[in-house]
ZABAGU-108691 format. One line per field, with one value per atom (N, C-alpha, C): residue number from 0; atom name; chain; x, y, z. Coordinates in nm, 4 decimals. Each point is the difference from the previous one (the first is absolute). Example, Ala and Ser with C-alpha at 12.3 -4.5 7.8 and 13.67 -1.06 7.14 Angstrom:
BEGIN
k: 0,0,0,1,1,1 .
a: N,CA,C,N,CA,C .
c: A,A,A,A,A,A .
x: 1.3190,-0.0890,0.0900,-0.0350,0.0820,-0.0770 .
y: -0.5690,0.1190,0.1200,0.1050,0.1190,0.1090 .
z: 0.7800,0.0000,0.0000,-0.0720,0.0060,0.0730 .
END
This chain:
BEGIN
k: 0,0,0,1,1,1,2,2,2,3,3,3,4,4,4,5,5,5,6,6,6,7,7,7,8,8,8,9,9,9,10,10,10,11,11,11,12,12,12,13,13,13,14,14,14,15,15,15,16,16,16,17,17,17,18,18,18,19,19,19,20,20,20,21,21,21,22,22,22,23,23,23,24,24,24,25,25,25,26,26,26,27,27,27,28,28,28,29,29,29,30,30,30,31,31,31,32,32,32,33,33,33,34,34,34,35,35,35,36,36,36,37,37,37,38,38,38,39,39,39,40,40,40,41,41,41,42,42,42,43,43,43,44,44,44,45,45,45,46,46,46,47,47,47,48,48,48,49,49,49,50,50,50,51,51,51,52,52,52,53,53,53,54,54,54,55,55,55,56,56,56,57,57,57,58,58,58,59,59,59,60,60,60,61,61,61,62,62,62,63,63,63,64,64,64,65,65,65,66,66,66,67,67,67,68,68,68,69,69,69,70,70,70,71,71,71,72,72,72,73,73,73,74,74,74,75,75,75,76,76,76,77,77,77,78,78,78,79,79,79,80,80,80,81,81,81,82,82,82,83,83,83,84,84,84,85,85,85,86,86,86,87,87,87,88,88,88,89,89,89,90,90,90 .
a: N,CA,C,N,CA,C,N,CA,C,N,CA,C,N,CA,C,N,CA,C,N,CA,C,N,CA,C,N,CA,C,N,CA,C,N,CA,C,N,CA,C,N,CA,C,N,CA,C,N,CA,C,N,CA,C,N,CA,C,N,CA,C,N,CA,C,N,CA,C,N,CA,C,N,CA,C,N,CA,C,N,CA,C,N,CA,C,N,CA,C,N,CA,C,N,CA,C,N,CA,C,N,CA,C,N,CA,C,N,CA,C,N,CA,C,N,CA,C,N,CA,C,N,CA,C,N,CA,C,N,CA,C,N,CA,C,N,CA,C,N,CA,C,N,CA,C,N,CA,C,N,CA,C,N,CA,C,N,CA,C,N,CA,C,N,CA,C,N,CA,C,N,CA,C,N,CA,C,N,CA,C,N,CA,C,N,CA,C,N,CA,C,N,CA,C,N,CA,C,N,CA,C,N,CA,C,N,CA,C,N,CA,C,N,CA,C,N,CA,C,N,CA,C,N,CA,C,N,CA,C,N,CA,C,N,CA,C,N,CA,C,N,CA,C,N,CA,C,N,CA,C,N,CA,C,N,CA,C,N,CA,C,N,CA,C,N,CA,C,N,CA,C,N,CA,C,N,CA,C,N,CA,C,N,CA,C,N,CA,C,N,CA,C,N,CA,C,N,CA,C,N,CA,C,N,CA,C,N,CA,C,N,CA,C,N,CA,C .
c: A,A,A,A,A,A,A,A,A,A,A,A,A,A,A,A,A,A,A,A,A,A,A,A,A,A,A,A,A,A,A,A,A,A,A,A,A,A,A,A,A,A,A,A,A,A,A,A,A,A,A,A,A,A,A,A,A,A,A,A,A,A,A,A,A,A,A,A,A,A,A,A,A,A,A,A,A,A,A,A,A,A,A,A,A,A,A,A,A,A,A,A,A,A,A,A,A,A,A,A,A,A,A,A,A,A,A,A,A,A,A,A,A,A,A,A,A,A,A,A,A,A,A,A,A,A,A,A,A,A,A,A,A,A,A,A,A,A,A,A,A,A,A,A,A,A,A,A,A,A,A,A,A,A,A,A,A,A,A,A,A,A,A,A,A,A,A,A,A,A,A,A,A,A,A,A,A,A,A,A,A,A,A,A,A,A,A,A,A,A,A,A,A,A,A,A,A,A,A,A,A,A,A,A,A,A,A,A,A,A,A,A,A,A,A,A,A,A,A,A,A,A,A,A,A,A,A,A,A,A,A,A,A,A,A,A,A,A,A,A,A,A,A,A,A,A,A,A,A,A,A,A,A,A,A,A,A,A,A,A,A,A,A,A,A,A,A,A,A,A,A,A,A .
x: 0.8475,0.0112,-0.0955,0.0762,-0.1225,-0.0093,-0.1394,-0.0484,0.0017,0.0176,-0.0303,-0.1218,-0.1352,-0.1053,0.0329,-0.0017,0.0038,-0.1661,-0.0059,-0.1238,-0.1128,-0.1140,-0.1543,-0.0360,-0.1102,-0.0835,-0.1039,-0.0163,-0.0156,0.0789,0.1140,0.1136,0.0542,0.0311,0.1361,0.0925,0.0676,0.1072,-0.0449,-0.0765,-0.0497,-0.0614,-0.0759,-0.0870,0.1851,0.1038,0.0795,0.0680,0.0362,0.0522,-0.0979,-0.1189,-0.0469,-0.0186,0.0069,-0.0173,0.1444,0.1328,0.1386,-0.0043,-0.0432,-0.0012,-0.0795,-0.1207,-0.0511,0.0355,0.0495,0.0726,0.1216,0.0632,0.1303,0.0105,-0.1309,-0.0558,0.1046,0.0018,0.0691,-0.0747,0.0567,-0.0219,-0.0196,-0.1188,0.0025,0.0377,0.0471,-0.0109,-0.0787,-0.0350,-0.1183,0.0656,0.0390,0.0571,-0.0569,0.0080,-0.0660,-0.1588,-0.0389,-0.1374,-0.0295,0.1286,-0.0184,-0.1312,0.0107,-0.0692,-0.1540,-0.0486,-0.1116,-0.0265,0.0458,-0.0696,-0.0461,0.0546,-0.0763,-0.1477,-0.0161,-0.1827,-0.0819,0.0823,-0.0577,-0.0090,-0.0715,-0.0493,0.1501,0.1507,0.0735,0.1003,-0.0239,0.0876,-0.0621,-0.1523,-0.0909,0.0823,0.0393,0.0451,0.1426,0.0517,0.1704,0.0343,0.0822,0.0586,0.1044,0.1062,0.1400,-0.0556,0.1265,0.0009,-0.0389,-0.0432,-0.0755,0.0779,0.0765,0.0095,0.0173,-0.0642,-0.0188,0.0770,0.0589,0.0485,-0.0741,-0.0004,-0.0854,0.0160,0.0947,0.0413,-0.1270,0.0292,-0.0536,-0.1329,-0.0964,-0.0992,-0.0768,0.0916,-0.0092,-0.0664,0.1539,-0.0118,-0.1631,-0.0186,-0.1140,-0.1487,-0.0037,-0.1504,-0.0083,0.0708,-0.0678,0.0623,-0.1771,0.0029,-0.0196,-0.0828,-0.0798,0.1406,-0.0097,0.0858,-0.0342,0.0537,-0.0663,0.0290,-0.0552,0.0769,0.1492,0.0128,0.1470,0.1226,-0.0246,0.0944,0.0804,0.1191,0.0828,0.0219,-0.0034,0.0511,0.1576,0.0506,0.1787,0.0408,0.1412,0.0573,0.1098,0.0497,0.1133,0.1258,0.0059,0.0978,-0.0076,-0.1232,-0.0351,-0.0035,0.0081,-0.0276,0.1478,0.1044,0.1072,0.0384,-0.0071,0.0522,-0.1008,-0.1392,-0.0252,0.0583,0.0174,0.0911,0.1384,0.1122,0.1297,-0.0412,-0.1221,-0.0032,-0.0962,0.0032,-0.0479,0.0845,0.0084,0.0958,-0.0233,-0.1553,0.0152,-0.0954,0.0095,-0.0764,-0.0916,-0.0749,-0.0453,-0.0880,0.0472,-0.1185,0.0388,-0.0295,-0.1113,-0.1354,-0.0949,-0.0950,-0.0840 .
y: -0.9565,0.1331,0.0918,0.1301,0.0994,0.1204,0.0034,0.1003,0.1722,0.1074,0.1340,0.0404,0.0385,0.0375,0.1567,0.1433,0.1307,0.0546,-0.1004,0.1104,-0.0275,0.0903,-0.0450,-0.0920,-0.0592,-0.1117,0.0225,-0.0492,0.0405,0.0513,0.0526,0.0365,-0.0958,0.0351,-0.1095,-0.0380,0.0754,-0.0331,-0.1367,0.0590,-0.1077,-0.1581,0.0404,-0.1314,-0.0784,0.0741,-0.0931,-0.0326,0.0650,-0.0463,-0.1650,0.0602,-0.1330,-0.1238,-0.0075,-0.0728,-0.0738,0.0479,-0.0255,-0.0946,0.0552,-0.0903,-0.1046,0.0294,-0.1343,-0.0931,0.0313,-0.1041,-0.0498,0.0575,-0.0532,-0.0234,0.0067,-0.0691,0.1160,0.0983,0.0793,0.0431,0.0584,0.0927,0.1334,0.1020,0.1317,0.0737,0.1213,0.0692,0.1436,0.0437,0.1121,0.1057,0.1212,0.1289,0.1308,0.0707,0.1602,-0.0464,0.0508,-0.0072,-0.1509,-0.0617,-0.1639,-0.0395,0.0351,-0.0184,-0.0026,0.0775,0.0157,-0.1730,-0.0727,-0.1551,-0.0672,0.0242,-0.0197,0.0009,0.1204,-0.0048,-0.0787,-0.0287,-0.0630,-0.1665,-0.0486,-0.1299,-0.0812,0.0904,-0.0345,-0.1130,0.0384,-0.1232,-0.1330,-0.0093,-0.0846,-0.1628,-0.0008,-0.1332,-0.0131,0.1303,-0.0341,-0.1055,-0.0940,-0.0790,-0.0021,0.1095,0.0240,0.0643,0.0368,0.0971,0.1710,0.0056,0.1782,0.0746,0.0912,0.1471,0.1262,0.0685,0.1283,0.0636,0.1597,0.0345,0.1060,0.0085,0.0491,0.1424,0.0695,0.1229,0.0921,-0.0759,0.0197,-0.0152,-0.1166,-0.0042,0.1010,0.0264,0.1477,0.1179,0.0289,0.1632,0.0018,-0.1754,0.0407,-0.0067,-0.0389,-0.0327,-0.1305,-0.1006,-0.1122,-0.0734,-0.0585,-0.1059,-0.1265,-0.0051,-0.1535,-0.0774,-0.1455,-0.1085,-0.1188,-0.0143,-0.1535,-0.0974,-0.0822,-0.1584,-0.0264,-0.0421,-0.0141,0.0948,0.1422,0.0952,0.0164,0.0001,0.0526,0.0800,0.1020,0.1210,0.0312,0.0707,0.0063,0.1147,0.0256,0.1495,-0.0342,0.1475,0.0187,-0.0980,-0.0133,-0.0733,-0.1967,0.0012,-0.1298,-0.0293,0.0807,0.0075,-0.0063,0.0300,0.0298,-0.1716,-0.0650,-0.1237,-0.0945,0.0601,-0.1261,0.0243,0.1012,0.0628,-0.1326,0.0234,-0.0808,-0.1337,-0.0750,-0.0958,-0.1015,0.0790,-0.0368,0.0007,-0.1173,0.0170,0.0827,0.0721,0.0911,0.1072,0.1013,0.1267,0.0262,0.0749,0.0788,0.1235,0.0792,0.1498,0.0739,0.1069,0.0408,0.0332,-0.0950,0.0389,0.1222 .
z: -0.3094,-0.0562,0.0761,0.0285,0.0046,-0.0389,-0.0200,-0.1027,0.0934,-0.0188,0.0626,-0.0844,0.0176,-0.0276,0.0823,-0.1388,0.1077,-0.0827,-0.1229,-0.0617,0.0183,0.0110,0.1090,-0.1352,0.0517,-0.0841,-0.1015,-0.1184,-0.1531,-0.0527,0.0461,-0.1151,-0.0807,-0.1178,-0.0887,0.0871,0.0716,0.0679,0.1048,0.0982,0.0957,-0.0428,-0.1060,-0.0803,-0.0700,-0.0249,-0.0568,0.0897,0.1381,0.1345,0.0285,0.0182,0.0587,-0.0540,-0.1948,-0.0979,0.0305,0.0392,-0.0342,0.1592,0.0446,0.1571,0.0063,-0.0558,0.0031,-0.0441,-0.1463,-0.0926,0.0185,0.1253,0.0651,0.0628,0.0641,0.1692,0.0754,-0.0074,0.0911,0.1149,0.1154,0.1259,-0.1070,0.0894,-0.0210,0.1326,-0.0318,0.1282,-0.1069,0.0888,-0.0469,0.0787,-0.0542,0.0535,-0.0772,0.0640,-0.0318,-0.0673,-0.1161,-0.0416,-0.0073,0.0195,-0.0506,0.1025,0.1375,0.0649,0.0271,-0.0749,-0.0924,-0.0470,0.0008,-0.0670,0.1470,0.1108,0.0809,0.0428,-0.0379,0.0272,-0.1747,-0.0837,-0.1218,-0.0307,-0.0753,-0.0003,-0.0801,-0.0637,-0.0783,0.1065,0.1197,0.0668,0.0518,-0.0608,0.0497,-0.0687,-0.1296,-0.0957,0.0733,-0.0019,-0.0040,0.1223,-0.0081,0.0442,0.0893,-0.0044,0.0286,0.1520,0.0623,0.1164,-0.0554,0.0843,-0.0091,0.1032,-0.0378,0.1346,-0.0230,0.0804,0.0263,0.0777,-0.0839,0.1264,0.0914,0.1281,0.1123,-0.0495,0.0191,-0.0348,-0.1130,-0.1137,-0.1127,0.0207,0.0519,0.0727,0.0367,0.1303,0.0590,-0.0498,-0.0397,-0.0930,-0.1009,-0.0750,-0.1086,0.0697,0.1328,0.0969,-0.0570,-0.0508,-0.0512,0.1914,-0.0536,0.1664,-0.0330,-0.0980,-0.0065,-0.0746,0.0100,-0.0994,0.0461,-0.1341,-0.0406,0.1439,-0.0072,0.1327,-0.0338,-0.1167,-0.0419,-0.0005,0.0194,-0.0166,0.0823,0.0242,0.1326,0.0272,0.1168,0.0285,0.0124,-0.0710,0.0445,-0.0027,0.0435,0.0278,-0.1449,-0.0198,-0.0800,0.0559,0.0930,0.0755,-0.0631,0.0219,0.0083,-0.1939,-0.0724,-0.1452,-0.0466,0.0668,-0.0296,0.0427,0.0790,0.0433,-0.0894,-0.0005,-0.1403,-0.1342,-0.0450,-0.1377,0.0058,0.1510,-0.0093,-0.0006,0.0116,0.0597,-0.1093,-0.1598,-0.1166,-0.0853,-0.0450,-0.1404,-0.0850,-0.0482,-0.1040,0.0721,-0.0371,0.0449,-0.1477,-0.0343,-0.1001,0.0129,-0.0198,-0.0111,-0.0206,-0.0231,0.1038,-0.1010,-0.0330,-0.0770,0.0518 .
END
């Protein structure tokens, strides 16, 4: 499964994105403010695959991320989306 993370970190939304993934052992991909968990200690436990998209990155000045996070394009988000049996988001 994977999860779409769009809302920055301490929100309800995001804390129940990352609670639902963990507990389903899902992939996140982190888009628009999602990206924002990158520079935070919330992807330090999680288990699953991590990605970011560059774009979004960009536009917010976020540089730093975790060891585990992947960098990806809209392109590359779209072929992991077909290439999962379930999608979920956009928290």
């Amino acid at each position: 499964m994977l999860v779409l993370i769009k809302s920055a970190p301490e929100t309800p939304e995001a804390r129940c994105a990352m609670r639902l993934a963990k507990n389903s052992s899902a992939d996140v991909v982190l888009i628009q403010n999602g990206v924002y968990h990158c520079d935070g200690e919330c992807l330090e436990d999680f288990a699953g695959s991590v990605y970011a998209i560059q774009d979004d990155r960009d536009m917010r000045g976020v540089k730093a991320s975790g060891g585990n996070v992947r960098i990806i394009s809209y392109e590359e988000l779209v072929d992991l989306m077909a290439a999962n049996e379930k999608v979920v988001g956009m928290f």
